[in-house]
Structure formats: C-alpha cells, structure tokens
C-alpha positions in Angstrom: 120.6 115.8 128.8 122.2 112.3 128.0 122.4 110.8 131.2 119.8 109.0 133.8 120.3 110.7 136.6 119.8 114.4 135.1 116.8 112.9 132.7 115.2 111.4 135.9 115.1 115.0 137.7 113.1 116.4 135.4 110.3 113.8 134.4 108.0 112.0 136.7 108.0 108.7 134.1 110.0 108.1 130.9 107.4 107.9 128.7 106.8 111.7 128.4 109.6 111.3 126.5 110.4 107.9 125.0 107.6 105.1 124.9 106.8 101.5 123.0 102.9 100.6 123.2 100.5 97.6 121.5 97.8 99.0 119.7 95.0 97.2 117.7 93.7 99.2 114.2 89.6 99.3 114.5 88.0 99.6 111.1 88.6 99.5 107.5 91.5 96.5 105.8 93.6 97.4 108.7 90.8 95.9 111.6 91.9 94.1 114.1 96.1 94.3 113.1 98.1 94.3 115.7 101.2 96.8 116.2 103.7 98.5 118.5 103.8 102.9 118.6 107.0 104.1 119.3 107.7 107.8 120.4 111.5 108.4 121.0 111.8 112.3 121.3 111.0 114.0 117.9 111.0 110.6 116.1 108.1 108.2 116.2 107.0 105.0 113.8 104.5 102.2 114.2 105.9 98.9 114.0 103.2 96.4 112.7 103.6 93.3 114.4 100.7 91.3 111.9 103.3 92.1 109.1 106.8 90.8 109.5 107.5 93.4 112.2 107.8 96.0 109.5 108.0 99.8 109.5 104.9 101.8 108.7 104.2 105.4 109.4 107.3 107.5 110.4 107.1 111.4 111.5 110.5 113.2 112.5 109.7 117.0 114.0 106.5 116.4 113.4 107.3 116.1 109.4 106.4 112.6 107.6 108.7 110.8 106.6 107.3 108.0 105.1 104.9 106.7 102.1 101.7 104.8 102.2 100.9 103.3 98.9 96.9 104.2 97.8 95.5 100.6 99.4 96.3 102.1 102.2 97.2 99.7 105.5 96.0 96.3 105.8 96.8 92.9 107.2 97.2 89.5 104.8 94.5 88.7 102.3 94.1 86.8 99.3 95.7 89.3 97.3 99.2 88.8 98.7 99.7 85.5 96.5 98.0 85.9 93.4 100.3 86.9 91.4 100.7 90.6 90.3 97.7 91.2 92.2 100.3 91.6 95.1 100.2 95.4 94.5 96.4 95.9 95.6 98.0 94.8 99.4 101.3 96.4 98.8 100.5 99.7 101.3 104.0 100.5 101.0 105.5 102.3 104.6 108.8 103.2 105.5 110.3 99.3 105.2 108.2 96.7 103.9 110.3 93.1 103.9 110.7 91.2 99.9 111.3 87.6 100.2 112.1 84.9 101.3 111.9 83.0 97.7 111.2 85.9 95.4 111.5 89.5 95.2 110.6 92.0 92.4 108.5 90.4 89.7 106.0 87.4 90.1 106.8 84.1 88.2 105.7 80.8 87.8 108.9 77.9 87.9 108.1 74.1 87.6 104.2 74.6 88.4 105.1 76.9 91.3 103.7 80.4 91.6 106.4 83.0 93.7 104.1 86.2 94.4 105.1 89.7 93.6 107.8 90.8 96.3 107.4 87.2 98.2 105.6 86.3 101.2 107.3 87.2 103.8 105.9 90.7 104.2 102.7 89.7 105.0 103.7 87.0 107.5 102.4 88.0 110.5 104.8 87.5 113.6 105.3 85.0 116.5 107.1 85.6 119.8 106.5 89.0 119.8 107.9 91.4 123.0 108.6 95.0 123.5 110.3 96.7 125.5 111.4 100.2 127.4 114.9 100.1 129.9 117.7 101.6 130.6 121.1 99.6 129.4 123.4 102.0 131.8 123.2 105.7 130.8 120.8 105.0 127.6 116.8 104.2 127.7 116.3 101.8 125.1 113.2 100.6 123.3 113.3 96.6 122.1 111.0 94.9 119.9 111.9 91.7 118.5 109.7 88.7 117.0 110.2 85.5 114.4 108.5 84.8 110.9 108.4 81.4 109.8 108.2 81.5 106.0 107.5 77.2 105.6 105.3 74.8 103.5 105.0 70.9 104.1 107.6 69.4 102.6 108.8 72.7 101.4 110.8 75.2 103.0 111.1 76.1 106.0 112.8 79.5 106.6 112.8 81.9 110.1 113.4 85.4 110.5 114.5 86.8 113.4 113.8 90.4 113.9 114.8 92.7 116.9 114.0 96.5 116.7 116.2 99.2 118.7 116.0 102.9 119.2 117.7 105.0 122.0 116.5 108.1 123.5 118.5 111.2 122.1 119.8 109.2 119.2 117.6 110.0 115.8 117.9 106.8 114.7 116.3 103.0 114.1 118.5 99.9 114.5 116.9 97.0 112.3 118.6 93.6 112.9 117.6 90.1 111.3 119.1 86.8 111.4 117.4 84.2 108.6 117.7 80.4 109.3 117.5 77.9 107.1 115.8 75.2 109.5 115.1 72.8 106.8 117.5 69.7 105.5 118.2 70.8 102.1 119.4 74.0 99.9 116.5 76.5 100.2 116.6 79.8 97.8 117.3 82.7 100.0 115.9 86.2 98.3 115.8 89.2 100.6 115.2 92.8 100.0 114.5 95.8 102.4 111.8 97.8 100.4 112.6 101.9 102.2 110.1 104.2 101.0 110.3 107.6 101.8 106.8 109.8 100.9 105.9 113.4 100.8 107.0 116.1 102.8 110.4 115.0 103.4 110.1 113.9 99.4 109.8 116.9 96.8 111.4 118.9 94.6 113.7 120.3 97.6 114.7 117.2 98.1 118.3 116.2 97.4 119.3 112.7 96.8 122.6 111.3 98.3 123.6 107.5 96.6 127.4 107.0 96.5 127.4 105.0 93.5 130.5 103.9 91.1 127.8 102.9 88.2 124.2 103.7 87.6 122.7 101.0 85.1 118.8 101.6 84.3 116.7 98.8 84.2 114.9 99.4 81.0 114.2 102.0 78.5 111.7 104.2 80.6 114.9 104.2 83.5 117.3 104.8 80.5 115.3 107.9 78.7 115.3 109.7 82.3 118.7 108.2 83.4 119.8 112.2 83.4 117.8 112.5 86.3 117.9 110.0 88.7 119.3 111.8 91.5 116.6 114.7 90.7 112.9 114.1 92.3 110.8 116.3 90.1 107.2 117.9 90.5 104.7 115.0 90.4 103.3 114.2 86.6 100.0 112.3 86.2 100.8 108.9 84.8 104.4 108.9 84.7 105.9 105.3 84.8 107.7 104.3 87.2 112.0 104.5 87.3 113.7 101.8 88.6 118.2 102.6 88.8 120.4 99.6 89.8 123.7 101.2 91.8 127.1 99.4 91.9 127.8 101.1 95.5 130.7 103.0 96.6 131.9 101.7 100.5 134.2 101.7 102.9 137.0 99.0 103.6 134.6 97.2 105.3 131.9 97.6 102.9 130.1 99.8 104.8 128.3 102.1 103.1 125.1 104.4 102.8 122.6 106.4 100.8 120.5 109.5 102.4 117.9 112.2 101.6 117.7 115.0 102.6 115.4 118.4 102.3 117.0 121.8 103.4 113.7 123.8 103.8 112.3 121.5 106.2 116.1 120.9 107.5 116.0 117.1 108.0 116.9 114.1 106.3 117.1 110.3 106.6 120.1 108.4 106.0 119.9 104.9 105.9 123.5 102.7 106.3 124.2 99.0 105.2 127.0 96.9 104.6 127.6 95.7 100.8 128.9 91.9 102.1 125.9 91.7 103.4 123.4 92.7 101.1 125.5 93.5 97.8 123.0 95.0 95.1 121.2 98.2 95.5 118.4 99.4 93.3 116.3 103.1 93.9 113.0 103.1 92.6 111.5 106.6 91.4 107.9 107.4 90.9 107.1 110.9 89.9 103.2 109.8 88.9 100.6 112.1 90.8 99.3 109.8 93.5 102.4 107.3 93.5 105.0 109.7 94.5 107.5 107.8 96.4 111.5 107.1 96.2 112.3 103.5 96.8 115.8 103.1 98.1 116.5 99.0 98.4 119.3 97.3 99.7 119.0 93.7 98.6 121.2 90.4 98.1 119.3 90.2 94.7 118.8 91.8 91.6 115.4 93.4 91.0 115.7 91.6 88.0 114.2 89.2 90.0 114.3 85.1 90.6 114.1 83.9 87.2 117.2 86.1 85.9 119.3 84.8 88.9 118.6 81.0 87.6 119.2 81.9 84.4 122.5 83.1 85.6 123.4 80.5 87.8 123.8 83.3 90.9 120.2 82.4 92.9 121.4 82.8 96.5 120.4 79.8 98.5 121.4 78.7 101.9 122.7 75.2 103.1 120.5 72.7 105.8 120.9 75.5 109.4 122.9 78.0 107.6 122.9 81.3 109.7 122.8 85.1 108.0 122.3 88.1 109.9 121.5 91.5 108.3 121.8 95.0 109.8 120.2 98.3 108.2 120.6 101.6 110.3 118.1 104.6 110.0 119.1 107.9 110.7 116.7 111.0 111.2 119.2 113.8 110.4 118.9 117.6 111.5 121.5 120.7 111.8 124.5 120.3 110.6 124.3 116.6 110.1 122.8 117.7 106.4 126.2 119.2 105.2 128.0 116.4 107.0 126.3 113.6 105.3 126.8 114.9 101.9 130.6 115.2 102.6 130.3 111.7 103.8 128.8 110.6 100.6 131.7 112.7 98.6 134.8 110.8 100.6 133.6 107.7 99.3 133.5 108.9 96.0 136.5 110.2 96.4 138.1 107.2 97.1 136.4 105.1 94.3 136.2 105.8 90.5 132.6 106.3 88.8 131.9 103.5 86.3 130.5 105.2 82.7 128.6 102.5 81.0 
C-alpha cells in the first residue's frame, strides 16, 4: 500500500506503523540524554538529540545495523576535549559528526588544543522539533535542530540539521547546512563518521566502494591493502586499517558505497555527492571487540588538520558563507542486493582504476 487513503483503511493511527517519539536514557553515562526513536516499518534508529542530532542504534528486519564502540552511549564529558582521550567518549553509532575545526587526529597549533574528531559531536542541540505528517500521498517523519560550534572571540560556526524518512521507503535522508556567522575566515573540517557493526558486518559481508585508487594510510593499511574490500573473522588485537578512496561518480558527482550481506539478505547503501564532500576514507577494524567498518565521506583528509596547513588546502569559509551537505541511507532488501552491485560496476565501468 503506498497511498493514504488505502493505508488509512486498515490502521486506526499511523503510528502502528511509522512513529518519531522523545525519550530520556535513565541510568549509566547515558542518564538523563535526550533523543528521538523512530520506527518507519522494518527500519528504526534513535536519533540523539544531546549529541549533534546524530544516528545511534539502527535495526533493519529486526537485524542491527549499526556499531556501538565499548564506552558504550553517553552524553559530553570531560573526555571529549582532552586530547586523545576523545576515544573513551567516542561510543561510535551508525553516524557520529567530525568537526567543525578538526577531524581525525588531535593536535596542538599556536597554543591551541583541536580534540580528537572535533567538537561538534558532542554538541548537544538547540531548536530541536520532530515531527509525523503526511506531505500528499507520503507520511513523513521530520527532525531538525542547530549546533553552534563558537568561542568568544573565536569562531562561531552553526549546523543546521533536518532528519527525513518516509514510510515504505528503506531509507534516511540526512541534510546539513553549516554557517559561518562570524566576521572572518573560520577553518571548516567536516566528516560523517558511518559505522556499520555486527550482524549486518561479518565475513558474509560484501563490500561495495567504487573507487578509481585505493592509497593506504600507512604501513599496517599497506601490509593488508590485498584485503580491503574483504571483512575477515575478528582477530584479538589487530590494528586498525584505515583506506583513502579516489571515488568513482556520476556526471554530477554523485556517487555511493554499500554493504551488503546475502545470508541475512539486506544491506545499506549510503549515497553522497563528491563536490560536496570530495575525500572518502573506510576504516577497518578486525580486532575482537572493535569490529566495525568505518565508511566516511569527508571534505578532508584523515590525514587530518595539520597536513592540510602544511599543504596549503585547509578548507575554511568566508564571514556568512553558506554549505549544505546531503548523505542518503538506504536499507536494501530483495533484489536491490544484485542491483546495487551493478550500480557500483557502471561506474567503474565508466572510469579507469588508478594503480599506485
């Protein structure tokens, strides 16, 4: 059924099928964090309003899709800016936000400290809604919200986020505009942290990244460069992998990278467009507790803030500059598997791998 009037027959209210509802966590590092539950057919998440309106838990036919990092959830504490100590609040989810001055590594520049992965995805947000309608023939689920990312005469950055998912269409519709509200160049860092976790992760698991080039980041990535499109058994104490992807696209530099896993027959394929956010790094951890594939669209390198000055290419935006983002999630099923990888193959098709 894909229309009102025949969805309205046969349900008393819409939310036996399709629902957005506050919560508040009760106990533990997670107390008293605020967030939004969202059940659209077989696909649900928890959006966690406390933390940059980003994307925890996610189940799709009852299957998780998502990873959630060993500290577990939490809100902001005084881990988030100390340094490399970042990673005791990093809990991980299906999208946690990097920026808005640094991504990747934590450094110190002119008496400055920049945190691991930034600030911004602990920021908690402000002018918060949510809502359930019908737009015409599809009931739509809204959430949208602003994080201010400022310091006194510092910065003074604002994200815009707004949420959509439709009933009968697998999928999650993430759109961000950042403003620079400030009177001067501000640096400009953003990357969209994707983790996908066990049981849509394993050894089934096939991994979909139309990419021209695949340049490892160091030696660890370069002795199992063989195998980065290969998600092995979990090892105990494996490093971690970390891939950087010149990405195949379309003429509009659309493009896309998916996973997907046969025996449980769904997959997730998550879209982007490379004028948008032009790098694209995958992060693979086979370690026994840590097993997770990081797929990261980005406008920076995860060789992080101090390369990019080095280099003379930190992104920075002028006094009200205006950028908008959009990264599209889709829960895949049926023959959408098979049609995903041929997807993936056209675009290879039509652009030339890069050897190093």
């Amino acid at each position: 059924m894909d229309n009102r009037e025949e969805l309205l027959r046969v349900v008393g209210n819409m939310q036996q099928l399709a629902y957005v509802r506050p919560m508040t966590y009760g106990e533990g590092r997670a107390g008293k964090m605020k967030a939004y539950e969202v059940k659209n057919g077989p696909l649900r998440f928890t959006v966690m309003a406390d933390k940059c309106l980003d994307i925890t838990d996610v189940t799709f036919f009852g299957h998780n899709i998502s990873f959630l990092a060993k500290p577990g959830l939490m809100g902001r504490n005084h881990y988030d800016t100390n340094g490399a100590e970042a990673q005791r609040s990093i809990m991980g989810g299906m999208l946690f936000t990097c920026g808005l001055e640094n991504i990747c590594a934590p450094c110190r520049i002119d008496g400055k400290d920049y945190p691991m992965h930034g600030r911004i995805r602990t920021t908690p947000a402000e002018h918060v809604g949510a809502d359930a309608r019908w737009e015409e023939s599809d009931y739509t689920v809204t959430l949208s919200g602003e994080m201010r990312e400022a310091e006194l005469f510092g910065e003074n950055l604002v994200l815009r986020r707004k949420i959509t998912t439709q009933y009968g269409k697998n999928r999650i519709c993430i759109e961000d505009e950042i403003t620079n509200e400030g009177f001067r160049r501000e640096t400009m860092m953003l990357l969209y942290h994707m983790n996908v976790g066990y049981p849509l992760l394993c050894e089934d698991s096939e991994i979909i990244i139309p990419t021209r080039k695949v340049t490892p980041r160091d030696d660890i990535a370069a002795a199992n460069a063989a195998n980065w499109n290969v998600m092995e058994a979990p090892k105990d104490n494996e490093p971690e992998a970390v891939f950087l992807h010149e990405m195949a696209a379309d003429s509009k530099g659309d493009t896309f990278v998916a996973i997907i896993n046969r025996k449980l027959g769904i997959g997730l394929k998550i879209e982007y467009n490379t004028a948008e956010l032009p790098y694209f790094m995958q992060w693979k951890s086979i370690a026994s507790g840590d097993y997770v594939m990081g797929l990261e669209p980005a406008n920076s390198s995860v060789y992080g803030k101090l390369y990019h000055i080095e280099e003379h290419s930190l992104h920075q935006m002028g006094p009200f500059a205006v950028e908008k983002k959009r990264i599209i999630l889709t829960f895949l099923s049926g023959d959408q598997l098979d049609q995903v990888k041929e997807e993936a193959e056209s675009l290879m098709r039509k652009q030339s791998f890069i050897t190093e």
